[in-house]
N, C-alpha and C positions, 0 to 999 in steps of 0.2 A: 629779164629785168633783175637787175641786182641794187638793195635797199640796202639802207645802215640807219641805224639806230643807237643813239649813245649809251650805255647801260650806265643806270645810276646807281649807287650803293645802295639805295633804298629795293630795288627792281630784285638784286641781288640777291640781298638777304632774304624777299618773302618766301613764303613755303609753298610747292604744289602738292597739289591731290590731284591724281591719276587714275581712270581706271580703264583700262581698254584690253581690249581681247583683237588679235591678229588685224592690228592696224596698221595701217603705212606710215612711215616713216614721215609725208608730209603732213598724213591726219595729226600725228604726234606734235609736230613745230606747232601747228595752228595753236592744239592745246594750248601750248606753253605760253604761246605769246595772246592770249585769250585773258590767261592766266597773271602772267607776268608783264609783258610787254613787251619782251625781248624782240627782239628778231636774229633771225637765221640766216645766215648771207649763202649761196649755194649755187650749183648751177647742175642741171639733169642729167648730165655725162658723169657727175661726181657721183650721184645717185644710185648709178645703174649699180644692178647686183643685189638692193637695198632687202633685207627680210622682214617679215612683219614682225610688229612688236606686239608682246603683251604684258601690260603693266597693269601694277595695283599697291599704288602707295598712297600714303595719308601727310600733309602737314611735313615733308622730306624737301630736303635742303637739293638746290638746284644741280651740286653737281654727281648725290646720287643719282638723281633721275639722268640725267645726262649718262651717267657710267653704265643704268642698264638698257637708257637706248640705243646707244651706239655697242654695246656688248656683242660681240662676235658677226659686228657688220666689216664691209670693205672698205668700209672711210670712219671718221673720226673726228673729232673737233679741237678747236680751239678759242679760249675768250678773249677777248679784246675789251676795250674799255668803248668799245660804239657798237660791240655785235658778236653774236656767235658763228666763228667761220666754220663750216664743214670742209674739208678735206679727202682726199684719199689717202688710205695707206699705201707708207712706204716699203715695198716689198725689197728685203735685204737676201739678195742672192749670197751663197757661199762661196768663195773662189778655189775651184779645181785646186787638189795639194799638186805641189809640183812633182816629177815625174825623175827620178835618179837611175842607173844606173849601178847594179848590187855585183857583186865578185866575192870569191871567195875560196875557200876547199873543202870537202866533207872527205872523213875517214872513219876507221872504225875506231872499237875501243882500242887498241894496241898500236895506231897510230901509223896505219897501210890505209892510203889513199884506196875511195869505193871509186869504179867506172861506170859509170850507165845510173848514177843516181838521178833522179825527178826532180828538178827545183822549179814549184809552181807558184805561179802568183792563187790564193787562194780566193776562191770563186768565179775565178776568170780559166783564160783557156793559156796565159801567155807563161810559157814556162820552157826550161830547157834544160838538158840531161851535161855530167859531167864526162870529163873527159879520161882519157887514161889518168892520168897523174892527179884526178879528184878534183881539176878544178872547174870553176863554172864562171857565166857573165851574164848577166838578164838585165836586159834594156827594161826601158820603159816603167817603171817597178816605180810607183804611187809612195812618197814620205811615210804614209801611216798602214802601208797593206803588211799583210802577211804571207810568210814563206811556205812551202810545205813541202819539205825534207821527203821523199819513200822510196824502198831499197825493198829487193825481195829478200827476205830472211832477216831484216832489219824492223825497228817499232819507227813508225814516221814522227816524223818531228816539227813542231809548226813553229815558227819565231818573226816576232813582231819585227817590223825595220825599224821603224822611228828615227827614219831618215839617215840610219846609218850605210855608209858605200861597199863597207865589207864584214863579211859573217863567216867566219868557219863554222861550221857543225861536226858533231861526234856521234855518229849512229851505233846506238846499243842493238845486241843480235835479240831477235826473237825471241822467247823462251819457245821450247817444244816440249814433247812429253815427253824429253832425255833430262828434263829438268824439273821435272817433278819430282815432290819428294814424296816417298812412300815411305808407308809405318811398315819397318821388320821386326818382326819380335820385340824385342823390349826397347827399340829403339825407333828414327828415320835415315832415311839413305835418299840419296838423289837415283834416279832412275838408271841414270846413265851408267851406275857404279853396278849395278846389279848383276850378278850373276846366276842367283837364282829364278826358280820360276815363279812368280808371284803374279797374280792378276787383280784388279781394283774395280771396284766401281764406286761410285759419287752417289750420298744420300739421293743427291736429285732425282737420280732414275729410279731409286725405290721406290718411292712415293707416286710415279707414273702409273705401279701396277695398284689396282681397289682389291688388294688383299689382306686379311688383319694380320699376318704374321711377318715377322723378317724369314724365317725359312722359305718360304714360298715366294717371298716377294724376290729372292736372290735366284728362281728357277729361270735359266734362260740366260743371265747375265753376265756369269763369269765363267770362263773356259774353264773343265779341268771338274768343274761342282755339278753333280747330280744331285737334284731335288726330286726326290720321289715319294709323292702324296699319296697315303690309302686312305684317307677320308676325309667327307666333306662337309661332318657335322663339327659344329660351332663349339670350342674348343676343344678340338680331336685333329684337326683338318692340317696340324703342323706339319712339316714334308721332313724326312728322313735324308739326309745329307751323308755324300759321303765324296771323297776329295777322290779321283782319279781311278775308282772303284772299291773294290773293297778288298785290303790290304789282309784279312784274318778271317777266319770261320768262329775263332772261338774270343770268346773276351767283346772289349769293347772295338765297335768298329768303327766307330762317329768319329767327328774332326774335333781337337780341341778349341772351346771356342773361348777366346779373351775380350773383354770390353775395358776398352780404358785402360788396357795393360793388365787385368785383372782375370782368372779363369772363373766363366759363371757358368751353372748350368741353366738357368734362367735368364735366357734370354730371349724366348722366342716374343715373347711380348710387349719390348721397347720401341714403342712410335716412331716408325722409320721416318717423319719429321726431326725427329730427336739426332740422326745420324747423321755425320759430315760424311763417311766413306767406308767402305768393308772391302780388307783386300784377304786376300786367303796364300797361305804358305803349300807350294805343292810337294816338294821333293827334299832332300834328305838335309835342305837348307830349317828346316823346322824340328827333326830333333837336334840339329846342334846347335839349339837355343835355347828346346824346351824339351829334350831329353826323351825317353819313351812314352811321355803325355802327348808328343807330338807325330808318334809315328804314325797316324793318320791322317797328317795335316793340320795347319791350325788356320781359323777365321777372324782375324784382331777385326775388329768393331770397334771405330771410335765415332763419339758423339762429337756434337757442333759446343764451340768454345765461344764467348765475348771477342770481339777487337774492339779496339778504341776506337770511340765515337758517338755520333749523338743517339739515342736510344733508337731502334727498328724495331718496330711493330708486324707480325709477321701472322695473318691471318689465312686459312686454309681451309676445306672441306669438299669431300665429294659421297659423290652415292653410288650403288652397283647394285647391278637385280644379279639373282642369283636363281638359276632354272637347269632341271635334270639334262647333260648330257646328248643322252638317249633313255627313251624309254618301251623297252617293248611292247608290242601292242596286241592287245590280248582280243581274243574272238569274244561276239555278243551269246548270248544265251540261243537264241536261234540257230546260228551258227556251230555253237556248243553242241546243240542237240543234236543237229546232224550227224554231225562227225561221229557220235557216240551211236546213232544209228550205222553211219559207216561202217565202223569198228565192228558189231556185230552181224553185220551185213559181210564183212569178211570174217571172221570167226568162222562163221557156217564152213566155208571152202573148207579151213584149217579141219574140222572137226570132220566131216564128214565127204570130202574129195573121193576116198578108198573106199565108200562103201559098198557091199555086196553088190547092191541091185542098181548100181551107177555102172551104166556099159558107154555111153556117151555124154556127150557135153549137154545135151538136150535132156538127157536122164535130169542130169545135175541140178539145172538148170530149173526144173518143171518141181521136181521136189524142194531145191532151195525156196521159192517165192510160194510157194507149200507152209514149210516149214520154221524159215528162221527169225521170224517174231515172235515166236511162240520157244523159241530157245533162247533168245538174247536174254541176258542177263541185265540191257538197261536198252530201253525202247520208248520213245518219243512217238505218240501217234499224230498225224498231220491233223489231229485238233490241237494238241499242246503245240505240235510245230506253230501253227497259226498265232494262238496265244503269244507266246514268245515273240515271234514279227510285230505284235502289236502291244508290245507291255509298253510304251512310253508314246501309244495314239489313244486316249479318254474318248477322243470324237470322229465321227467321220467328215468327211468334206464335206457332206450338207448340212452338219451341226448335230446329227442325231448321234445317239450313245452309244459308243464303239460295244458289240455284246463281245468280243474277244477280249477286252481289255483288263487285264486280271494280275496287278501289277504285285500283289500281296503271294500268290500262289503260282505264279508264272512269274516271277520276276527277270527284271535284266539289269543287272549292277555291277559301275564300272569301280571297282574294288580302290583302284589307283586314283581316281578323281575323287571316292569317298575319304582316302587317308593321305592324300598328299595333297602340296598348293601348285599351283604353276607356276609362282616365284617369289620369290622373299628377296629382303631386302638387307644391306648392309650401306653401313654408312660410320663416316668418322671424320672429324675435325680435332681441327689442332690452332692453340694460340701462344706466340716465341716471343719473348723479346731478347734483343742481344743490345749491346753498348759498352760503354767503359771510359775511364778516362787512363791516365799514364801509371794509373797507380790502382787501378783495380778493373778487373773486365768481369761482366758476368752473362750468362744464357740461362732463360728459366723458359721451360715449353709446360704446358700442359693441355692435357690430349684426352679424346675419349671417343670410345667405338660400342657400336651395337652393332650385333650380328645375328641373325633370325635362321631358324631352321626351315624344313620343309614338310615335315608333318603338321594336320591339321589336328588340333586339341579342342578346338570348339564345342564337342560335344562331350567331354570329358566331364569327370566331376574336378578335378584340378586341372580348368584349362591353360591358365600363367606357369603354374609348376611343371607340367608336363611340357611345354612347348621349347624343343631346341631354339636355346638363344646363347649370346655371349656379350657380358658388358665390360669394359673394362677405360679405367680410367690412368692415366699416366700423368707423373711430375718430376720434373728434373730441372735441379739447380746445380749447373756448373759458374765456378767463381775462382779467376787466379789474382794473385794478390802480388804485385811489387814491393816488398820490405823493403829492400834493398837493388842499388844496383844488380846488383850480383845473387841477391837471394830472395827465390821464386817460394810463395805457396800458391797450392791448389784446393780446393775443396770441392768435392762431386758428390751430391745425392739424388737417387734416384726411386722413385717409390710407384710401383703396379700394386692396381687393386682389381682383380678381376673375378667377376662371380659369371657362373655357368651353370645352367639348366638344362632338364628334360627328362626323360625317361633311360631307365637301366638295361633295355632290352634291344635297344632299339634294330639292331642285326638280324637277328630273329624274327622279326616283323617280316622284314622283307622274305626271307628265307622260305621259313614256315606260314606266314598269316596269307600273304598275298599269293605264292607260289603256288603253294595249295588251295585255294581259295577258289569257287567257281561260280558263273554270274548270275545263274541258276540257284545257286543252294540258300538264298535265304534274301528275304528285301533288307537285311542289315535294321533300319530302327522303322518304330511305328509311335508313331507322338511321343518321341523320346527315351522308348524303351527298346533295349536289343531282343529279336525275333530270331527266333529257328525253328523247324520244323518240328512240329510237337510230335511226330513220328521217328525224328531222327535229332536227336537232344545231343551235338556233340557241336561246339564252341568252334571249331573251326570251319562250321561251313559260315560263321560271323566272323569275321576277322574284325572288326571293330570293337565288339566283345572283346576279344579273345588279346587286344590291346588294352585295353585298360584292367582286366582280369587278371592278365599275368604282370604286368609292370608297375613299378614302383617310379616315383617322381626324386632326382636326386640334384639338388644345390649345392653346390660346391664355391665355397668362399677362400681366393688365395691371394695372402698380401706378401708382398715382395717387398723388402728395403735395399736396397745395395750402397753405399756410403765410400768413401776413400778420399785419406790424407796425402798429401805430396807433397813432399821439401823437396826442395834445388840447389843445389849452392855451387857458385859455378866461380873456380879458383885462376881465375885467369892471372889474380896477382902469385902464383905461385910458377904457372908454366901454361901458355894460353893451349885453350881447348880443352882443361881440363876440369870435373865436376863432380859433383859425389851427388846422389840421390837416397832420397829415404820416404819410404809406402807403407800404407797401413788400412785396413778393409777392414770392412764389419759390415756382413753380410748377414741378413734373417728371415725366415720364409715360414710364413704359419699357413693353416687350412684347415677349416671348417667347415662340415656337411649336415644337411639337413633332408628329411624326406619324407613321402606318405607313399600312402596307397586307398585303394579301395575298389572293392569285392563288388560290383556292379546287381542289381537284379537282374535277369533276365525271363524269357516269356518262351512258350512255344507257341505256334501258331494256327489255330483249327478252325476249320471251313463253318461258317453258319449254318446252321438247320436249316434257316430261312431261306437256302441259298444267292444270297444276296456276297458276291466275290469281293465287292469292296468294304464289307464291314465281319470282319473275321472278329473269334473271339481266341484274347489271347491269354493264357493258362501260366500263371509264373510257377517257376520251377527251383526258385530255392530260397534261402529265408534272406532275410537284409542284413545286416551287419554296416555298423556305421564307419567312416572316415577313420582311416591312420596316418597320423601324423607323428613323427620325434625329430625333437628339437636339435639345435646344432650340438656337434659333435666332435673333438678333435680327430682328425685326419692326417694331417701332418707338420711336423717343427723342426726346422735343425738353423742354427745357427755356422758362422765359418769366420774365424779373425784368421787376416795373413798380414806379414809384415816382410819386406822389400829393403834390402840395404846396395845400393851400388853405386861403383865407380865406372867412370867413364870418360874417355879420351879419344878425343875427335878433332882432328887438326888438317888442315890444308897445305901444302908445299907447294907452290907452284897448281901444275897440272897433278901432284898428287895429292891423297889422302891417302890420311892413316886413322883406323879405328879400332878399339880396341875397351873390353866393358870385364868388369868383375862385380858379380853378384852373388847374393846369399841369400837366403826367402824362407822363409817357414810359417804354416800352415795347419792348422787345430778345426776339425772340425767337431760338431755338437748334434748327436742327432737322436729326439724324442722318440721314443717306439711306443705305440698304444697296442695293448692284448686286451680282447673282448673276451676268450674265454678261458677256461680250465686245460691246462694241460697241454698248452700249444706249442709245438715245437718252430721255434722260431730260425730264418738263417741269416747270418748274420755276416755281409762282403765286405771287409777289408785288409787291404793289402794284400790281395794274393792267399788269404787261406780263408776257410769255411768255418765257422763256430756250431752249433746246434747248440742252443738254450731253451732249454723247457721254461716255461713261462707257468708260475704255480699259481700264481695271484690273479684273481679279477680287475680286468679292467688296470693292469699296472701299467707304470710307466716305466722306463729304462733310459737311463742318457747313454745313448755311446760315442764317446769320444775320440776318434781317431787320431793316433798318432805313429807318422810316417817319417824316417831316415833313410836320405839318399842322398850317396856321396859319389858324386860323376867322376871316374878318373879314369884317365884312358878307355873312353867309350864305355867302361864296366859299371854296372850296378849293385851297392850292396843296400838289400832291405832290412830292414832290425825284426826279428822275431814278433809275433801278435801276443800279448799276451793279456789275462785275463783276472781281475783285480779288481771284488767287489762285485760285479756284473759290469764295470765299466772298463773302458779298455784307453789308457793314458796311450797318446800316440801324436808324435811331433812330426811337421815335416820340414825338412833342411836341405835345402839344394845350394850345393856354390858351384857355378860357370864362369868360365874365362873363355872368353871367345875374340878372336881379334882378329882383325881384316884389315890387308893393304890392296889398295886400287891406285 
């Protein structure tokens, strides 16, 4: 049935009110014309597909409600002046683009046709290779697709058609790591130009290894560099480097090491987040750049720099347990006992094998199990054996009271579970941001690590101060600056704050405390207090005592600044490739120490009258003495200014280069000496000779200034005389280099 109905102006304009929840589409018309009067002209084929509606309006004008009930249906309407006609929508297919025909030629950059290049239509499979002479044809090829250019040793290359018939392409070669540039000496070089032996690695791999140092984190990475570690306590743990072995017995045998162009000796503690790359100089290519500072090799260290761009946010951290090795594994007190029964169980043979009235093994034999309990000198009877078996069972298997159980006077204590952890923890995070725009780039990281020891201090009287730890916090603002076309600055600051804890002994521990130590000779504490045998009053059968008795707690505060300026100025209006540079450092390094101590009570340990084994009376043995504590202290200060003037000419010919750098550098260091007592002969290392100055003053200070001349010329070295002026010793260093290279 199909109705019409005239709509009148009046009809039009009233307003409905709606309210419905997942109604059909006819329940809705009803509404309306309930409502209004309208009617709907429609037919059930138009229908089909129709979704429920849900509506909720008030006093709204007919062709909102109209817009949301037809809103994301498959038909739609329209008004007429006698009815609302319903419709379907009209579905607008796209028409397939049309389909051309592409031709063309690829070659490389130098303008030699490639053979066997890939030309694919992209996402599809329709594609075809070129021919000797670099050309090509591909049917079927869509107005709007794309190309995709790929050659081996070539970067592929994608290009839109947009309906055009013919495309040449120019495929650029691949870069390989012949085109790398690497940092040489005071300068960079493409790979491919090298002659020397240099090896590299990439921040990114450092930061793979959970270790706090760069020394260590370089173990493994680079040919040619031994890293070798003697220790694993938290700030001590740095590894000893050395380039290709070790080049001298006497003097310094280390590699020099440069950051940023700069020589620091502080480096072990720059957030390997902070590094873009460390390459290292192996062979005779590194003194002829840095002279006999290099005749061990050198490790240039350069940090991460800004590029232009929108700012990168650069979030990082990881964790590492850290657990002993190996660790020997020592016998129980029952076990102990034995053996020391053994021991004098063979003794006997030693002493008395030869004696007169021994004619046979049976003599021996009959008199031995006679005799040699009653001669040993340390004898376990199988009641203390027992004891011992049972120092760590209170109960038997039915719940009654173990009577062997005698844990105070039979003890069994595992000396290594009571002073060490099974593993500690390290951990460190790092937060970068880099960006820049044409005219100024900058990278600011800031970093911070904690790193935990493995002795247990909990029972200490300074358990924080005592405990191997390492904090340390890093900040670094690198900033280069566009003036000019042509003229570059730099600006690089870098600031370590690292404080370190623990004990002054700690070698000795192991040595003496544990080694000696046996699991038998004392239960270590009793409600908090150290125990020993009140017959045998000697600190080492406690090795827990015998740590906090001898050792002192030392904190060590070291702030590091490193700083440096950089002009460029690159004169290509004069003769291209040509530049002059000028550097300037201001290095500073302070250290302060704090520490305590404190003299423990201790007890000896004596059996009850009462005979009751678990409740001993214990007997102190010496008087109390309170906490020592002194305050920070200077430790160490020296400052370092160096200033860098050079020229350098770097130019391309073709397939050659020519390089070629003149520099001149000088070097003032400042270094604080602190004397604690009367009359100390101090030695004092620079340049090549020995000073001895008696130190008459308490607690003085001394600045020593060194100042070094060296004039390189035909491989020779002249050093200027040390001399000695005031107690301070004026001393410059000046090096000028000309080095130059054709490739």
């Amino acid at each position: 049935m199909v109705a019409a109905l005239q709509l009148s102006a009046k009809s039009s304009a009233q307003k409905i009110t709606l309210q419905e929840k997942n109604a059909t589409i006819q329940q809705i018309f009803h509404a309306i014309w309930k409502q209004n009067g309208v009617q709907f002209v429609y037919t059930n084929e138009v229908l089909q597909g129709a979704k429920p509606v849900t509506i909720s309006v008030k006093n709204a004008d007919m062709t909102d409600v109209l817009d949301i009930c037809f809103k994301e249906q498959p038909f739609t309407y329209q008004i007429t002046n006698k009815a609302i006609i319903v419709k379907r929508k009209t579905i607008i297919t796209k028409a397939a683009p049309e389909k051309i025909t592409v031709h063309g030629v690829v070659t490389d950059s130098l303008g030699k046709p490639l053979s066997g290049v890939s030309v694919v239509v992209k996402g599809t499979k329709n594609g075809t290779v070129t021919s000797d002479l670099g050309m090509y044809s591909l049917d079927q090829v869509p107005e709007n697709a794309t190309l995709v250019y790929s050659y081996v040793g070539m970067l592929s290359q994608e290009i839109e058609v947009n309906g055009q018939t013919s495309i040449s392409v120019i495929l650029k070669n691949q870069p390989t790591d012949l085109d790398q540039i690497v940092v040489i000496g005071y300068g960079t070089q493409k790979k491919e130009f090298l002659t020397a032996a240099i090896s590299t690695v990439s921040g990114a791999e450092l930061v793979k290894a959970p270790v706090p140092n760069i020394s260590t984190a370089l173990k493994g990475q680079l040919a040619g560099l031994v890293a070798l570690q003697n220790s694993g306590k938290p700030g001590s743990d740095g590894a000893t480097l050395t380039i290709r072995g070790i080049g001298t017995y006497t003097g310094q045998t280390g590699p020099l090491i440069m950051v940023d162009g700069i020589a620091r000796d502080t480096y072990d503690d720059i957030d390997p987040n902070e590094v873009e790359s460390i390459s290292i100089l192996k062979d005779a290519s590194a003194t002829a750049v840095y002279g006999v500072r290099g005749a061990n090799g050198v490790i240039l260290i350069t940090t991460k720099r800004g590029k232009v761009g929108a700012p990168q946010i650069s979030l990082s951290g990881q964790t590492a347990i850290t657990q002993f090795t190996n660790i020997p594994k020592f016998v129980n007190s029952y076990e102990y006992a034995t053996l020391l029964n053994e021991q004098s169980f063979e003794t006997y043979w030693i002493n008395h094998a030869n004696d007169a009235d021994i004619h046979s093994w049976d003599d021996f034999v009959q008199k031995r199990n006679a005799n040699w309990k009653k001669e040993a000198n340390i004898y376990y009877s199988d009641e203390d054996l027992n004891y011992y078996k049972n120092a760590h069972t209170p109960k038997l298997p039915g719940g009654q009271t173990n009577p062997y159980y005698d844990p105070y006077f039979h003890p069994d204590v595992n000396w290594v579970d009571q002073i060490f952890k099974k593993s500690t923890q390290m951990s460190q995070a790092n937060a970068n941001i880099k960006g820049g725009t044409k005219f100024m780039r900058y990278f600011v990281s800031l970093g911070y690590l904690i790193q935990g020891g493995m002795f247990k201090t909990d029972y200490l009287t300074f358990p924080d101060e005592m405990e191997f730890r390492k904090n340390r916090y890093n900040l670094r603002g690198n900033f280069d600056f566009d003036v000019t076309e042509d003229f570059k600055v730099s600006v690089n600051l870098a600031a370590q704050f690292v404080q370190i804890g623990g004990m002054d002994n700690d070698a000795y521990t192991w040595e003496k405390r544990i080694l000696w130590s046996t699991p038998l000779a004392s239960p270590g504490m009793i409600d908090g207090k150290y125990v020993v045998p009140f017959n045998n009053q000697n600190d080492q059968l406690n090795p827990m005592y015998a740590i906090e008795n001898s050792n002192s707690y030392n904190i060590t505060n070291n702030s590091i600044l490193n700083s440096s300026v950089i002009f460029k100025y690159q004169l290509d209006k004069l003769t291209k490739g040509l530049s002059v540079k000028a550097l300037g450092s201001y290095d500073s390094y302070f250290s302060s120490a704090a520490g305590g101590n404190y003299k423990p009570l201790w007890y000896g340990i004596r059996e009850n009258p009462s005979g009751d084994k678990l409740d001993p009376i214990l007997v102190q043995l010496n008087d109390p003495t309170p906490p020592s504590r002194w305050g920070d202290y200077y430790n160490g200060k020296w400052r370092k200014l160096y200033g860098e003037v050079s020229i350098n000419y770097d130019r391309q010919f073709g397939q050659h280069t020519i390089s070629a750098l003149a520099l001149g550098s000088k070097e003032k260091n400042m270094i604080l000496i602190w004397s604690m007592t009367y009359r100390t002969p101090m030695k004092v290392w620079r340049a090549g000779c020995i000073t001895l100055m008696p130190i008459n003053i308490l607690r003085s200070s001394i600045w020593a200034i060194t100042d070094r001349r060296i004039f390189r010329k035909d491989k020779g070295l002249v050093f200027s005389p040390l001399t000695l002026l005031g107690g301070s010793f004026p001393m410059s260093l000046f090096i000028l280099k000309m080095i130059l290279s054709v490739s």
